[in-house]
N, C-alpha and C positions, 0 to 999 in steps of 0.2 A: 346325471348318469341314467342310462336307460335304466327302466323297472323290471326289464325284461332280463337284463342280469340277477345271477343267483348271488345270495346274501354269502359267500364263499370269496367270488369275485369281486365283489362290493368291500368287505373287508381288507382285501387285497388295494384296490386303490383307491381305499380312505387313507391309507399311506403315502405321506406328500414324499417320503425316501426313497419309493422303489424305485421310482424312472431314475433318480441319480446313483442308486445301488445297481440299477442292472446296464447302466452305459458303465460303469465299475470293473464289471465283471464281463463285459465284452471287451473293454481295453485292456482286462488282465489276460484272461484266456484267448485274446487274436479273434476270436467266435462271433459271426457275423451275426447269431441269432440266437439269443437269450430269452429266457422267459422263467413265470413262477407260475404253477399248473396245480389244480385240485385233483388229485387223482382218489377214486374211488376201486374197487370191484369191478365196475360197471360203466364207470366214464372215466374220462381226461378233459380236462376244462383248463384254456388258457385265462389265467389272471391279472397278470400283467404282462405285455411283451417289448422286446427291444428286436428289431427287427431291420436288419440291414441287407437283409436276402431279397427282399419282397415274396418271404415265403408266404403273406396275404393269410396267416392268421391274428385274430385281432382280440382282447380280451369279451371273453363270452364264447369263445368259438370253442366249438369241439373236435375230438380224433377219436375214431377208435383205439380202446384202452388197449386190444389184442394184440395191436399194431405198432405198439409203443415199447421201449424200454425201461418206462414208467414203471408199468405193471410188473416186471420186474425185481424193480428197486422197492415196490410196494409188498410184493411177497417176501424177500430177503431182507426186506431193511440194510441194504447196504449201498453204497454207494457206488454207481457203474462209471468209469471213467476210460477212454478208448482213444489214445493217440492218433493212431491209423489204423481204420477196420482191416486195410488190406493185410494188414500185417499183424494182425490178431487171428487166434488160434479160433479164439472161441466166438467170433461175430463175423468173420468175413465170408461165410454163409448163411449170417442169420437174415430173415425177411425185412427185419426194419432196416437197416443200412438201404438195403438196394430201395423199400417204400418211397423213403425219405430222401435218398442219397449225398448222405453224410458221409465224412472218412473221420474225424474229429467231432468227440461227442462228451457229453459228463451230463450225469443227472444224480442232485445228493437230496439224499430224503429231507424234511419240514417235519418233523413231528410238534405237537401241541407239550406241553409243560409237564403234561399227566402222561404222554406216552400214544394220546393218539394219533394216527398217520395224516396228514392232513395233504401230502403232495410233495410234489421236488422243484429245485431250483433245476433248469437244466439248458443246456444249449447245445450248439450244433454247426459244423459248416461243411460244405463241399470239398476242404484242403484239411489236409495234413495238420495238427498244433501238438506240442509238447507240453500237453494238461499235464501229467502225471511227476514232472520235474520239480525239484524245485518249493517253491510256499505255496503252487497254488490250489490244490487241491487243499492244506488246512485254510487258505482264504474261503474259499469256495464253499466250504466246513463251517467260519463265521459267520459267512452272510448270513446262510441258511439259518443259522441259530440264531441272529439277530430279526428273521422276519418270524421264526416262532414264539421270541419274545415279543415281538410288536404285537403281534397275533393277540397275544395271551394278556398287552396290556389293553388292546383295544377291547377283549371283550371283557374284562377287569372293571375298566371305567364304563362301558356301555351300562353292564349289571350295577356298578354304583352310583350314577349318571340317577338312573332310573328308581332305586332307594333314595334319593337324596329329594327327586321332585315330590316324593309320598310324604318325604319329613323335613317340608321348607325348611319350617319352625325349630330343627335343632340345629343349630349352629354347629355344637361342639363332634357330631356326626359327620357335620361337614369338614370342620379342621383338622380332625384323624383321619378322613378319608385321604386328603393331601398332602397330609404329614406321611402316610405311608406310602402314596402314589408318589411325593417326591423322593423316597428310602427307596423305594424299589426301580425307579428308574435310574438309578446311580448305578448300577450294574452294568445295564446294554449299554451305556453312555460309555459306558469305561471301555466295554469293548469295543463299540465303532471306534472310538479314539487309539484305540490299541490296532487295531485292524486300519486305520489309517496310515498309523505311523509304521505299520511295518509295510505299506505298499510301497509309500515314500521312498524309504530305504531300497528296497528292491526293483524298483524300478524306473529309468530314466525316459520312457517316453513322454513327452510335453502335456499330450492329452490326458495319460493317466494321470498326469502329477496336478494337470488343473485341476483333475474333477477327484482326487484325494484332496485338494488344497480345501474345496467347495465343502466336502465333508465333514472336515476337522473343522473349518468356520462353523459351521452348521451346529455340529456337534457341541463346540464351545458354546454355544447362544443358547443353547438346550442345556446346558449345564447351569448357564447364569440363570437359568431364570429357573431350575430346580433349588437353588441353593435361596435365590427371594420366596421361592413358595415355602421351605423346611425351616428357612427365620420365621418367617411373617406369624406361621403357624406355631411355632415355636412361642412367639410375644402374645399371640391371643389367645396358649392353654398356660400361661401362668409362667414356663420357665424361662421369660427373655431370650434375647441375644446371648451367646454365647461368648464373652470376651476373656482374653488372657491379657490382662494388662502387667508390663513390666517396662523398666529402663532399657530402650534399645537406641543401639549409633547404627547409622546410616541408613536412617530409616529414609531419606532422599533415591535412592537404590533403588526400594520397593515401588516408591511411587514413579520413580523411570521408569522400570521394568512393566509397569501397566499399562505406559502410555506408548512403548514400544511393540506390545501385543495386541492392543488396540487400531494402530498402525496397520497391522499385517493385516488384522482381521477387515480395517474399514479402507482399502488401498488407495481408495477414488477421493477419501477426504482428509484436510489436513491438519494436524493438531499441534500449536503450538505450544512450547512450552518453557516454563523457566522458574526451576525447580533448584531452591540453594541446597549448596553441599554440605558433609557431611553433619543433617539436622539427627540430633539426640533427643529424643521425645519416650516421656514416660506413656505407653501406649500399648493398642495392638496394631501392628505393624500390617498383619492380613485383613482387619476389620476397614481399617483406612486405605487401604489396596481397593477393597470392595468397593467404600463412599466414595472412591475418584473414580473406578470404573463405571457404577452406577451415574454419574454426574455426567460424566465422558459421553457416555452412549445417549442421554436425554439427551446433552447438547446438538448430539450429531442425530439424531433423530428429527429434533423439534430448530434446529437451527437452519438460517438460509444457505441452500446449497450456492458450491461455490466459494462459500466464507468459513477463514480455517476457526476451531477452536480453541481458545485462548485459556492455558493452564497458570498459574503461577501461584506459587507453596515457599513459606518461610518464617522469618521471624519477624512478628511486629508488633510492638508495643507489648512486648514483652512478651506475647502471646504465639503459640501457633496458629497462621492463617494460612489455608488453603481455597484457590477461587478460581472459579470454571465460567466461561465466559463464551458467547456463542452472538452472533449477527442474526438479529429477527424482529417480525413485531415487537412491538408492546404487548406486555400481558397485563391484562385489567386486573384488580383490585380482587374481582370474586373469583378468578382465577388462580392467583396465588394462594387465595385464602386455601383451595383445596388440594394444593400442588403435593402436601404431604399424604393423602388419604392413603387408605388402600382401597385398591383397585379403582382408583379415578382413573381414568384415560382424558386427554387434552383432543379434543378435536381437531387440534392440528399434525395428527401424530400421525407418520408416511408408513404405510401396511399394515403386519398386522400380527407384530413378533414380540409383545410384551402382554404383561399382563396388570399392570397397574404399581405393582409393588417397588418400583425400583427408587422411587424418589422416599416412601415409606421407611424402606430399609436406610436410607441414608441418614433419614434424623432418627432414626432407630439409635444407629452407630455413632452417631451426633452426639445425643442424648447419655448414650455409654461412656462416652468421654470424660463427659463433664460440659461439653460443648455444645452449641447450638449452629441454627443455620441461619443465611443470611438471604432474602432473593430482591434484589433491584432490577427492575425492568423498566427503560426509559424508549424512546422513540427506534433502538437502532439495534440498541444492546441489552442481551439479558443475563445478569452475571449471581451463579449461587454460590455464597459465599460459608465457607466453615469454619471455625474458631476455637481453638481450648484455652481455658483460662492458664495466668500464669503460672498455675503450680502443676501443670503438667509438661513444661519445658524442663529439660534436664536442671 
């Protein structure tokens, strides 16, 4: 990123969301030209843009603020939305339509957490759109407060980022910092998933529903690995895992229902499965939901593309055993030995969307049981196996 961009705009696309929130927000509003803008007093600063006009501004670039509707929405605090200027009392003489020549317009304010103005999402087109119908102006309304809360976490962890490198040495500074970074990101999560599912519902164009589809994946992967950082951190200040163990039927259900969401989530890979009916297991039912989806997702990360995942969960030897099974190298000896750490990463791992803890948390869950874990790695196959002793079968 140029250096010659200001730390406003720099902030803006340290956001790996915004390019897929503002193709979002052009397929909801029809608006060929989207963007998030720093507006000050004294300037208008493009941050991030989506640009289907070739209106040839680019982030970094400036407008006069005089010129804008911005300024505006910056002195009012309120949100300007204009179906057709022509046919507006209050704009179809005003100077920015004719600057710009737009007929279809919206710009909603960004404020900061504390109340300061920080700029507006806003866009624009040459034709006529029905913004003001409808959900999409409270859509419109969510982004907006989901890029003030990005805002707010990014500079959260920047200012803790920077305490944490002064005091390597304390650990336990470190696991409250995460323990509350994973608490408070459960919030905006909630709502992108909320604001997903109400796009879905409203709307049947193909494009919007892919890139809500992109979303809600998105959104769930950032869940899963909130909920390994609020365990992990959980087990290293003293109060473990959280379990609710009791006698439950059809706990086979549960573990379908993971392998079916997992499906949706990973469409291009395949997961086999063969899971006996209705199993009775003294347990928690959501903790073992967890250890197969954590197990799922290694497999399909670390396994050879191409080759489906092999599930299969039931009674044996009197025992409950469940075993996840994936096509790939051999993993060596000192390999397995560290497969449980946290935050080990396998140098064979495709991107860059975990953070160590997943296999952790599973003999986390293991170990809650009463049970333990299994890993055989032979020339072709790598298979991790699970186990509860017999007195945890009904």
């Amino acid at each position: 990123m140029p250096d010659s961009l200001s730390s406003h705009v720099k902030e803006i696309q340290s956001m790996a969301a915004v390019p897929r929130m503002l193709e979002t927000v052009a397929a909801l509003t029809g608006l060929r030209f989207v963007c998030i803008a720093h507006v000050t007093a004294n300037s208008w600063t493009a941050c991030a843009v989506h640009d289907q006009l070739g209106f040839g501004l680019v982030p970094g670039a400036q407008l006069d603020v005089t010129t804008t509707l911005c300024e505006e929405v910056r002195e009012n605090r309120q949100a300007v939305v204009i179906d057709c200027v022509r046919d507006s009392e209050c704009y179809r003489d005003h100077h920015t339509p004719r600057i710009y020549g737009f007929q279809s317009y919206f710009s909603i304010p960004i404020f900061r957490p504390d109340g300061f103005y920080f700029g507006t999402l806003c866009g624009l087109d040459p034709e006529p759109a029905k913004l003001s119908e409808g959900a999409i102006v409270p859509a419109l309304t969510l982004f907006a407060e989901l890029v003030s809360r990005q805002l707010e976490s990014e500079r959260s962890l920047d200012a803790a980022r920077t305490a944490l490198l002064s005091e390597r040495d304390t650990a336990e500074l470190r696991e409250q910092f995460i323990a509350v970074l994973g608490h408070d990101l459960r919030t905006p999560l909630s709502a992108v998933l909320s604001g997903a599912e109400l796009l879905a519902k409203r709307h049947d164009d193909p494009l919007t529903r892919k890139v809500v589809a992109n979303m809600r994946s998105s959104a769930l992967r950032m869940a899963g690995l909130v909920d390994n950082v609020v365990d992990f951190t959980r087990g290293r200040m003293g109060s473990g895992l959280a379990l609710e163990m009791a006698l439950h039927a059809d706990v086979d259900l549960v573990l379908e229902q993971v392998i079916d969401e997992l499906r949706s989530v990973y469409p291009d890979s395949a997961i086999d499965s063969d899971i006996a009916p209705a199993l009775t297991l003294y347990c928690d039912p959501q903790r073992l939901a967890q250890l197969l989806s954590n197990l799922i997702k290694n497999a399909l990360v670390h396994g050879a593309p191409g080759h489906p995942v092999d599930v299969r969960a039931g009674i044996k030897d009197a025992g409950f055993v469940l075993e996840v099974s994936n096509a790939g190298p051999q993993l060596e000896a000192t390999v397995i030995d560290q497969l449980f750490k946290p935050y080990w990463r396998a140098r064979s791992r495709r991107g860059d969307d975990g953070l160590g803890l997943g296999l952790y948390i599973v003999d986390q869950i293991a170990r809650g049981h009463g049970g333990g874990l299994g890993v055989v790695s032979d020339g072709s196959r790598t298979t991790f196996t699970f186990s509860m002793p017999p007195q945890s079968r009904a």
